[in-house]
Structure formats: C-alpha cells, structure tokens
C-alpha positions as CSV (number, residue, x, y, z in Angstrom):
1,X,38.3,28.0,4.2
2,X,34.1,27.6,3.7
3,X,32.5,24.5,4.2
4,X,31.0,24.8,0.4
5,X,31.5,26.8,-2.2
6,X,28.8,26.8,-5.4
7,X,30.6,28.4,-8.3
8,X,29.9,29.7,-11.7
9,X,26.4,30.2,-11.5
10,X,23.3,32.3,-12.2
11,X,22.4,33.7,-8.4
12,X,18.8,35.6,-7.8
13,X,19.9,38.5,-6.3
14,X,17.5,41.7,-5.8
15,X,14.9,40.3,-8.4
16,X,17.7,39.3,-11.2
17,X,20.4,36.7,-11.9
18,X,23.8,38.1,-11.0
19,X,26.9,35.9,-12.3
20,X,29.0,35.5,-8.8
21,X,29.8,32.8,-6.3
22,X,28.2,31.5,-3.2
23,X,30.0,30.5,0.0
24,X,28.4,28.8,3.0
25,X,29.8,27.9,6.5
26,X,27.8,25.7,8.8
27,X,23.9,27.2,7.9
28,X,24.3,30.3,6.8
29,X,25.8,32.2,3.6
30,X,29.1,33.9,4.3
31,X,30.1,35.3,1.3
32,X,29.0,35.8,-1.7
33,X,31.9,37.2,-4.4
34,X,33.4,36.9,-8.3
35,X,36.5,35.6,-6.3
36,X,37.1,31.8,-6.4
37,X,37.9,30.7,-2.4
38,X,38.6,28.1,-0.9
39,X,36.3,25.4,0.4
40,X,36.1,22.1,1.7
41,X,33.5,20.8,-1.3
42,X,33.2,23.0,-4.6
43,X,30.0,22.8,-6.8
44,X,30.4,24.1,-10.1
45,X,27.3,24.1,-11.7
46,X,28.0,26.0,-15.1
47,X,25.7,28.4,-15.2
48,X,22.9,27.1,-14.0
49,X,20.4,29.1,-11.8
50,X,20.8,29.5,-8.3
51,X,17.8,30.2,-6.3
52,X,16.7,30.9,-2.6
53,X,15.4,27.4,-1.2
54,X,11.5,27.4,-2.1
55,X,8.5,27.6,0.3
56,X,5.1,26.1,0.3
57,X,2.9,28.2,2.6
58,X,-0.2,25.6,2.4
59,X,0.0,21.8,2.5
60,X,-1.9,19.1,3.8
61,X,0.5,16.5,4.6
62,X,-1.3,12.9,6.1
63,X,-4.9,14.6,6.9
64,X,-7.5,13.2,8.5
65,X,-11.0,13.3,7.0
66,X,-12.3,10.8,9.0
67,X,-13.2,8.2,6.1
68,X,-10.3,8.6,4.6
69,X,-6.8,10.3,5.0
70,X,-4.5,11.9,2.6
71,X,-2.3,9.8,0.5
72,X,0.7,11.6,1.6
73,X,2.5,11.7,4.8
74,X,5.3,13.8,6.2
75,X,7.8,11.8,4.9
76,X,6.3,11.7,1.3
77,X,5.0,15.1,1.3
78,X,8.5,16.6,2.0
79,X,10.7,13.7,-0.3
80,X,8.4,15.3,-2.9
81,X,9.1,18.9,-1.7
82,X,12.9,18.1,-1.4
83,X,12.8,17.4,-6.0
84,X,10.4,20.1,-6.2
85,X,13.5,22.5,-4.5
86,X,11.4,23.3,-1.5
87,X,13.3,24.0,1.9
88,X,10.2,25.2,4.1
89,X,6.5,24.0,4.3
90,X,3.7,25.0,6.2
91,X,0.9,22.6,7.3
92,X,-2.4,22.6,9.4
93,X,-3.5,22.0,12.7
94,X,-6.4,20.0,12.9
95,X,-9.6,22.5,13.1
96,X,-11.2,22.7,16.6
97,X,-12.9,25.6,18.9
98,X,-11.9,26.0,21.5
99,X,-8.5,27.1,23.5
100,X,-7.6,23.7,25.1
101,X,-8.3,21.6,22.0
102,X,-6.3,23.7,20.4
103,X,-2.8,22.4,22.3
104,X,-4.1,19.3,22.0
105,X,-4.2,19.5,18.2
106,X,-1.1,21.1,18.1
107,X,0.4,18.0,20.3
108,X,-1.1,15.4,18.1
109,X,0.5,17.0,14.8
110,X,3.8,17.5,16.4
111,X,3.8,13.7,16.9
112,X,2.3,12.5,13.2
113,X,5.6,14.4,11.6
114,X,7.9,11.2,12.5
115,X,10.4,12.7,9.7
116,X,10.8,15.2,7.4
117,X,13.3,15.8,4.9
118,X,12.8,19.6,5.1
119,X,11.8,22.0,7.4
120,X,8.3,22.7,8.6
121,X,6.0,25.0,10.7
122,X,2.2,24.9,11.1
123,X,-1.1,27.4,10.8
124,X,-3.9,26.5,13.5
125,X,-7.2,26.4,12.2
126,X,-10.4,27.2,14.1
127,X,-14.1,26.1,13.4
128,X,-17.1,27.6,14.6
129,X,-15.4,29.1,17.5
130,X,-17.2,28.3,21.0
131,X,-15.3,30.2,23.4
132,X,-13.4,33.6,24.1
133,X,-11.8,34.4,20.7
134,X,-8.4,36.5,22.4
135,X,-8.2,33.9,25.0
136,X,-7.9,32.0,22.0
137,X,-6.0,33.9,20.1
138,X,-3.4,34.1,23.2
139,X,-3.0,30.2,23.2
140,X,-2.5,29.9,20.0
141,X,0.7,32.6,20.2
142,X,2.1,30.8,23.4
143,X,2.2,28.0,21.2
144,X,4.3,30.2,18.7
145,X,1.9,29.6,16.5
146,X,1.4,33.5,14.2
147,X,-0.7,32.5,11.9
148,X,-4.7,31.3,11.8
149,X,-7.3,29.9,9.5
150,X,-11.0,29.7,9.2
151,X,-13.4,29.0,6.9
152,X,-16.5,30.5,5.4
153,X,-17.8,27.6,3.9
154,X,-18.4,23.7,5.0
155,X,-21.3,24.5,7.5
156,X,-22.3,21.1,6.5
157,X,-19.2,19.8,9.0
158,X,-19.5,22.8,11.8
159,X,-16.3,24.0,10.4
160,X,-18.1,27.5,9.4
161,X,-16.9,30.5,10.7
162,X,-19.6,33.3,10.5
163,X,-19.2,37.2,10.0
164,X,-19.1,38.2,13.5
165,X,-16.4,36.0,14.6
166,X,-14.5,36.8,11.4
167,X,-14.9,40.4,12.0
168,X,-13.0,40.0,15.6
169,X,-10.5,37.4,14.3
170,X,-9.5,40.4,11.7
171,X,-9.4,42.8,14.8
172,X,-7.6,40.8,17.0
173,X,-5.1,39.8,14.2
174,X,-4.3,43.8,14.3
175,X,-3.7,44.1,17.7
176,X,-1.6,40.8,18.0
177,X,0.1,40.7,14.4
178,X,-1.0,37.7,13.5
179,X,-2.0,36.5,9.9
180,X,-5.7,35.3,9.6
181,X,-6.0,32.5,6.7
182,X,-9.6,32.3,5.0
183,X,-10.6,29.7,2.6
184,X,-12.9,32.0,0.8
185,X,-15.9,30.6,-0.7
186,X,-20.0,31.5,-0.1
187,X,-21.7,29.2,2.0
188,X,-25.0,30.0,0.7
189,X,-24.3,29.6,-2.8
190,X,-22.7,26.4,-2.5
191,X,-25.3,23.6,-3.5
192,X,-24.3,19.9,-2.9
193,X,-27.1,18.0,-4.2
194,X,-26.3,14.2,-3.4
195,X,-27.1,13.4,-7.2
196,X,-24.3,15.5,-8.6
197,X,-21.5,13.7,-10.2
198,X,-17.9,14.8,-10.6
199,X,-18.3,16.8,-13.6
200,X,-20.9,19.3,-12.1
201,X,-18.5,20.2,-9.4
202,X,-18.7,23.8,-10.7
203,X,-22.7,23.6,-10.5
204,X,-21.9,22.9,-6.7
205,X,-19.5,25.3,-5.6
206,X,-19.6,28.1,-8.8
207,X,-17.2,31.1,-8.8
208,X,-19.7,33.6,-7.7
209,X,-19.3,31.8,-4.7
210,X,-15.9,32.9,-4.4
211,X,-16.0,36.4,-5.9
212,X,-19.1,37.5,-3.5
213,X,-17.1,36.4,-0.6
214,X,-13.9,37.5,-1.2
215,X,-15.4,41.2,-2.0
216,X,-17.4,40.9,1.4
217,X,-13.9,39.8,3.3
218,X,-12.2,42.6,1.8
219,X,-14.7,45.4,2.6
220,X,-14.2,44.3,6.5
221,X,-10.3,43.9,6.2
222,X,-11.1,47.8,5.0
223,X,-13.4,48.9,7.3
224,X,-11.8,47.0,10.3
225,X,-8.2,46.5,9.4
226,X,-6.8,43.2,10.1
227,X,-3.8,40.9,8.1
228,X,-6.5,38.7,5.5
229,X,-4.8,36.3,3.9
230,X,-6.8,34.9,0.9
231,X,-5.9,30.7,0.5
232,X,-5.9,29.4,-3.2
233,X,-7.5,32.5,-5.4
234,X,-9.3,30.3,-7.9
235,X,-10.5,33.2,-10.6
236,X,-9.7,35.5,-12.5
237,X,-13.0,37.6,-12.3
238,X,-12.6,37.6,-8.3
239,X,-9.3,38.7,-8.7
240,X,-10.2,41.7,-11.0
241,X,-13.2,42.5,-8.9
242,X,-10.8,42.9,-6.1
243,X,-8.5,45.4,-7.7
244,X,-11.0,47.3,-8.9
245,X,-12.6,48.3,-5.7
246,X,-9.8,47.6,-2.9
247,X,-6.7,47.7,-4.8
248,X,-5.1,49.8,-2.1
249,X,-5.4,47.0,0.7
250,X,-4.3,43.9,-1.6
251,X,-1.5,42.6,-1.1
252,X,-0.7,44.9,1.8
253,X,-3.3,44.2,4.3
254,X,-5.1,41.5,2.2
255,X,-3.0,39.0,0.6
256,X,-3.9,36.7,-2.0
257,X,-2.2,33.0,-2.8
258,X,-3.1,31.2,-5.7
259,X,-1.8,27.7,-7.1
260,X,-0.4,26.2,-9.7
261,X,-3.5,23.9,-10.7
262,X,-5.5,27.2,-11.5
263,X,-3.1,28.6,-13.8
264,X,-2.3,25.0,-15.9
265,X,-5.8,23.1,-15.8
266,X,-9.6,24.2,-16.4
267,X,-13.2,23.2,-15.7
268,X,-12.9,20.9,-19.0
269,X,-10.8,18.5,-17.4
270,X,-13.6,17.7,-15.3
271,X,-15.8,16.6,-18.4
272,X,-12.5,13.7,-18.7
273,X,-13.0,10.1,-18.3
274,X,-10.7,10.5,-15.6
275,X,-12.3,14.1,-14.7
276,X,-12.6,12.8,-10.9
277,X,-9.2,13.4,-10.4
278,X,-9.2,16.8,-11.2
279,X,-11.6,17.2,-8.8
280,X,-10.4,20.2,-5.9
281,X,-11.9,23.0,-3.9
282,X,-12.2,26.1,-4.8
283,X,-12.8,24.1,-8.1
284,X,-11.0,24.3,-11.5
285,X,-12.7,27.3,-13.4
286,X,-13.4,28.2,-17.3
287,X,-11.0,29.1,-19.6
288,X,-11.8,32.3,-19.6
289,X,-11.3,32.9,-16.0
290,X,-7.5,31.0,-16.2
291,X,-7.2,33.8,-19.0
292,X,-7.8,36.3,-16.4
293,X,-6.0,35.0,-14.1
294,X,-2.8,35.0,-16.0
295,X,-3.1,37.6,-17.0
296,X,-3.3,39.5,-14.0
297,X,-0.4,37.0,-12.4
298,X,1.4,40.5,-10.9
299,X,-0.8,40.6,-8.6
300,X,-0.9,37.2,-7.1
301,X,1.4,37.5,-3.9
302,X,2.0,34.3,-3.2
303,X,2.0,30.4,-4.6
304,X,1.1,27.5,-2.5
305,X,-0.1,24.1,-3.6
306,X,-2.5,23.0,-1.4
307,X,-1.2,19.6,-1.9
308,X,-3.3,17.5,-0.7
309,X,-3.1,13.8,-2.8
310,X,-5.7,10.8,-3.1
311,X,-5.5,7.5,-5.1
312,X,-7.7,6.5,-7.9
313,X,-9.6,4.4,-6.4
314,X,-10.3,7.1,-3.5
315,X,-12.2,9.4,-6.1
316,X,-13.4,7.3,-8.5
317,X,-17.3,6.0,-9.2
318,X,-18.4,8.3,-6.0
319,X,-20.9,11.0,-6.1
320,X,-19.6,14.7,-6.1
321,X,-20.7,14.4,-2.3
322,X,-18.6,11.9,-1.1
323,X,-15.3,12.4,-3.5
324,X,-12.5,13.7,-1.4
325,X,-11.5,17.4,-3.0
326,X,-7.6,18.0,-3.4
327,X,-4.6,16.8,-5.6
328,X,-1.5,16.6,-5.4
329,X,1.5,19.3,-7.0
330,X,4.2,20.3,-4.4
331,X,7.1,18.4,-6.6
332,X,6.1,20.1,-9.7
333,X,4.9,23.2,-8.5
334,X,8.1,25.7,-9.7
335,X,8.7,23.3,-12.9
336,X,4.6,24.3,-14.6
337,X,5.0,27.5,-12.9
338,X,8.6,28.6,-14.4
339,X,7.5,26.9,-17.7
340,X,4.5,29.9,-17.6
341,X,5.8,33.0,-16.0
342,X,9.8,32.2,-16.1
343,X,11.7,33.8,-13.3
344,X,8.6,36.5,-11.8
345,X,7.5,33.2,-10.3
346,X,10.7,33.2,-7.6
347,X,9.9,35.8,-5.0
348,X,6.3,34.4,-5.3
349,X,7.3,31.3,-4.3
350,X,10.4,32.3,-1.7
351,X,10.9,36.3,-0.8
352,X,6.9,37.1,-0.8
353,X,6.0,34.2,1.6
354,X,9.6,34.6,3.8
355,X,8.0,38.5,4.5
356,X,4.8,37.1,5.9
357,X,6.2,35.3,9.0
358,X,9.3,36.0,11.7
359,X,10.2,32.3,11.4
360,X,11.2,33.0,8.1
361,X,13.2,36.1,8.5
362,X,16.4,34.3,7.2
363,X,14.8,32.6,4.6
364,X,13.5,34.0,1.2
365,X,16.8,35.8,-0.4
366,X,20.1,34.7,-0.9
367,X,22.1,36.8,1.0
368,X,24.9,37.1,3.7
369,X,24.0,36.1,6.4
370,X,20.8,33.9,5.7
371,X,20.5,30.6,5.9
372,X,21.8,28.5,3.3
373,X,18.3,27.0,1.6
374,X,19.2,27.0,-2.0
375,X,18.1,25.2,-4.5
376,X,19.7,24.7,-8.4
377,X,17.5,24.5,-11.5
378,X,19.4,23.2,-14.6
379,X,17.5,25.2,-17.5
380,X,16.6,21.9,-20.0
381,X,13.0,21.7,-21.7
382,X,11.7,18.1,-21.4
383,X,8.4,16.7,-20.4
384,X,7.8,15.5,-16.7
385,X,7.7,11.7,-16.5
386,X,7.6,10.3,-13.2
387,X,7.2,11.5,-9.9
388,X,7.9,10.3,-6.2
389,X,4.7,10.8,-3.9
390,X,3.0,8.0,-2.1
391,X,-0.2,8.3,-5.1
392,X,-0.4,6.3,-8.0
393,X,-0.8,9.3,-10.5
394,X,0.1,12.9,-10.8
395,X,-1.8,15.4,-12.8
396,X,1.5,16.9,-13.3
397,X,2.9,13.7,-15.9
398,X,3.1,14.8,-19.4
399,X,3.1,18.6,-19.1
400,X,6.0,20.9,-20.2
401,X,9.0,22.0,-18.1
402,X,12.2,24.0,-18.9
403,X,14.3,22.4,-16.4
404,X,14.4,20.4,-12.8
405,X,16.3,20.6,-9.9
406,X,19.5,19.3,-9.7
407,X,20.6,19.9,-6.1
408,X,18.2,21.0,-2.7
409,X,20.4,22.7,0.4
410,X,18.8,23.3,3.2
411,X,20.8,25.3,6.4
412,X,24.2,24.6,4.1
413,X,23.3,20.6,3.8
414,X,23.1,18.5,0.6
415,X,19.5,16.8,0.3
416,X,19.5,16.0,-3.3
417,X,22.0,15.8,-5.9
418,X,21.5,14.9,-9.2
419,X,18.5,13.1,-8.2
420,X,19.9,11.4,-5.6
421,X,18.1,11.7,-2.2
422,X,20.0,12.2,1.2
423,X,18.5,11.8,4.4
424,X,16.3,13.6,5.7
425,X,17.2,16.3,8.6
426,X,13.6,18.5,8.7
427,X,12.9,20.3,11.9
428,X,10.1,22.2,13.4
429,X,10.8,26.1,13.1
C-alpha cells in the first residue's frame, strides 16, 4: 500500500501531459501507472495538471540594505512560494571579499531562516574581491556552497567586480564546476544623477548598459570557458545580440534567466502615478524590446523572480537615488507566465534549473524515484485578486491567469490544499 496516491490527472512527463497515476511512499515517487492501487490517502483531482514542484533560482528573502530591509522574510517569502507551487528556492549570501567573511555570511543567513515552508539553498556573492580568488573559491565549496555571484555594476557601494577578477572567477568556475552568477549591467553607462525621479529610471541605467556588457561577458566565457550564468535578462535586443554572435555557448556554457516582470510590464508603467513601484534593476524596458523578448522566449533557459518586495511608503516621493529597486512576484510567477507561454514555461521553471545544480538532482521531473515535489494547477481563467506576502500591494493584482494551485507537495507532504496552508517543514539542501 503507498502512502498517497494522486489519480486521474494530467502528469508532465518528457515535455507533455501523459493521463496516468502518481504514487508516493515516504519522499519519493514509487510508481507511476494507469493502474488504480492502493493508498493510504487518494487525491483525485479530475484532470487537472500535475506538475514537478516549481523552483525559484533567485530570491531575496529579508535583505539587508542597510536603510532599509526587504519586506519579506523567510517565512513570507516561502508562504508566498508554497501558493505560487514552488518546492525549492535559492537565496543570497550577503556580498563580502574575502574568504573568512565569507563563513561568516554564510553563518548569519543560516540563522535569519527561522522557518520556511519549503525547501531552500543559497548562492554566495562576492564584491570587489581582496584576497586569493581559489582560496576563495575553495571556501566557498567546503561550505557546499556551487554556485557564485558578482556584479559588474554598483561601484558606487564597492560591490563591483572588474574584468580581471571576472576573467579568473570564469576560469576557476571550469576547473571547480561551479556556476558563476553575474548581474549584468555596464558600470560606465549607468548615470545616477541625484535629480532623477522615478520615471527616468531608464535614463539612469538604459539597455545598452546591459546589451554591451552581456556581449563583453560572453566573448570571455568564449575565449576562456567558464559556466556564466546571466541573472534577470531584461531585453530583447541583448538577447538577439547574443544569438547572433555566440549562439553556440548560450545556454550551454552561458545561461540566461529572465523574469516574469520583463515579459508582463514595460517602461510605461514607470510614467504611472504609482510608477515608483514598478521601479527594479535591470529596469523595465520599451515595448518593443518585451516584443523581442517574447518572442525569442525559446531561448530563455531559465525563470526566476528576483523577488525582492518593498511597501509604498518605502519607494514613494524619494529620488531615483535613494528608491530601493526590486518587487515582488514569486506567488504569481507560473500563474502570468502560464497565462503567456502555456505549458513551454514548465521545464523553465523546474527541469532547466534542477540540471544546473547536484542538490537538485532529484528534483525537476516527475519520475520514479525522485522526490515527491509536485504541485497541481486547476486550469480556470479568473483574474488574480489578493495575495499573501508581508507588502501592502502586488503588481501582480488584476492581471489574467488560467488557473492556480490547488495543492503544493513537497518530499510526499501536503503544504497546501485547496488554499489551505499546512505548516511549514523547509530545510536547508
């Protein structure tokens, strides 16, 4: 006898939805069969679809920015995941430069995730490294820690990392398989004039910021080798600028994540009354490049939010300078996504992300064997209508979806059903 059995349903099996049966003992999948077995607790869910638990490779759960911190914590971050039919999230070290700050950053986060309903891993993040970038490198893997991310931009708070050091990251990321995480944007081309309001974000930080250095990144992942992966792909152009001339390394040596907010929103939402919300970085572009970018969604590898959720009264009536840049999306993220690109959006969200790190070997696929993160979407257009972060908005309220979540499992455990949340049992991977 299984421990559960979910019946009669639509399962996303090698890139389609197979009719068949799903049976789970303890964490894992058992079986999976047409046959109707027995099982301690039976979930018939009529043909609804029957997906691998989702994963959110970039979040930025209770972050510290000194004035201010993010509006959502651990616990809100994943109650929101847990609705949105995310299993697995990855956050962020605090950035530092050096070996030993790097444990201590790692220590520090370890003890602000007092709960979690779902599970959760972490990227390190360096800044303008000072010190011996393998010795480096080596703490950061004793840590089990396999993947890294830098920046190429915010000089203005030391947290620049230059050409040189990126060059040996990429090197070192070879010859220690690890994944190398770059928020890709110009430093040079980035202008923050103090006078600038919220609307002229894109004067500050403008696409060509992004497409020059993303072209740049790529010719050294070419000429040096190196695992690049490219965080939150704002553009279109960049994108089509990239396949043009290195459309043998993407998505093989460099990988490139996008989000939701630059496939739903554009620039104009900035020119709002309540524009300072829709205020992010890489920034919301023109129509024209979200047209391009949907365009060429096939080669997007992966989709991560890059949740990271302030209150009104944290953005509003501030100059572009001192607005903090991020919003909020994890719970929503599948819902706009689905409504756009229907089911080409799973593996982006799951089977793509599961092949980029060992911890999440058995995650990504429903199959035999794997654990038993699943998550159920009942197929039902309505409008979305409320939402339950720790913010009091969501950009997401009034926009289109063709169905929600109806029940979250993760490792063979019920978490939500029928909107009703369990308790939460996340752990570190």
């Amino acid at each position: 006898m299984y421990d559960l059995a979910i019946i009669n349903s639509k399962v996303w099996i090698d890139n389609s939805f197979i009719n068949t049966n799903v049976y789970i003992n303890g964490e894992k999948i058992s079986k999976i069969s047409n046959n109707f077995l027995d099982a301690k607790k039976t979930i018939d869910i009529n043909d609804d679809l029957l997906i691998p638990g989702l994963i959110d490779p970039h979040v930025h759960f209770d972050l510290d920015l000194g004035a201010i911190h993010s509006k959502d914590d651990f616990l809100s971050g994943s109650r929101q995941a847990v609705y949105g039919g995310i299993t697995t999230y990855i956050d962020f070290l605090d950035p530092v430069d050096n070996p030993d700050d790097l444990e201590k950053a790692y220590e520090k986060r370890k003890a602000d995730v007092e709960k979690s309903y779902v599970d959760y891993f972490f990227h390190a993040t360096i800044k303008n490294p000072q010190c011996n970038l393998e010795t480096f490198v080596k703490k950061m893997l004793s840590l089990n820690i396999h993947s890294l991310k830098l920046f190429t931009t915010y000089s203005e708070s030391n947290r620049r990392t230059y050409d040189k050091d990126i060059i040996e990251l990429l090197k070192l990321s070879e010859k220690y398989n690890f994944l190398l995480l770059i928020h890709i944007e110009n430093d040079d081309l980035i202008y923050l004039n103090e006078k600038f309001k919220y609307h002229e974000l894109l004067k500050s930080r403008p696409s060509v910021a992004e497409e020059k250095e993303a072209m740049k990144l790529a010719g050294f992942v070419k000429e040096h080798g190196g695992y690049l992966y490219m965080v939150h792909l704002s553009s279109g152009k960049t994108l089509e600028k990239l396949n043009i001339k290195y459309g043998d390394i993407i998505n093989k040596k460099f990988f490139i994540e996008s989000c939701p907010q630059y496939f739903l929103f554009t620039n104009d939402y900035l020119e709002k009354e309540d524009g300072y919300l829709f205020t992010l970085a890489p920034p919301l572009r023109t129509r024209e490049e979200r047209k391009l970018l949907r365009r060429q969604f096939e080669d997007i590898y992966t989709i991560g939010t890059d949740h990271c959720s302030f209150n009104k009264k944290d953005k509003i009536d501030l100059p572009l300078v001192k607005i903090p840049l991020g919003i909020g999306g994890i719970e929503f993220s599948f819902d706009v996504m689905y409504a756009l690109f229907g089911q080409d959006v799973i593996n982006k969200m799951s089977k793509n992300i599961a092949k980029l790190y060992d911890k999440l070997k058995l995650q990504g696929k429903i199959a035999e064997g794997f654990l038993a993160n699943l998550s159920i979407y009942h197929l039902e257009d309505s409008v979305i209508e409320t939402h339950h972060g720790n913010t009091d908005h969501s950009l997401y309220l009034g926009q289109k979806r063709n169905g929600k979540f109806i029940y979250t499992i993760l490792r063979g455990n019920i978490l939500m059903s029928d909107g009703t949340l369990l308790e939460p049992i996340g752990k570190e991977l």
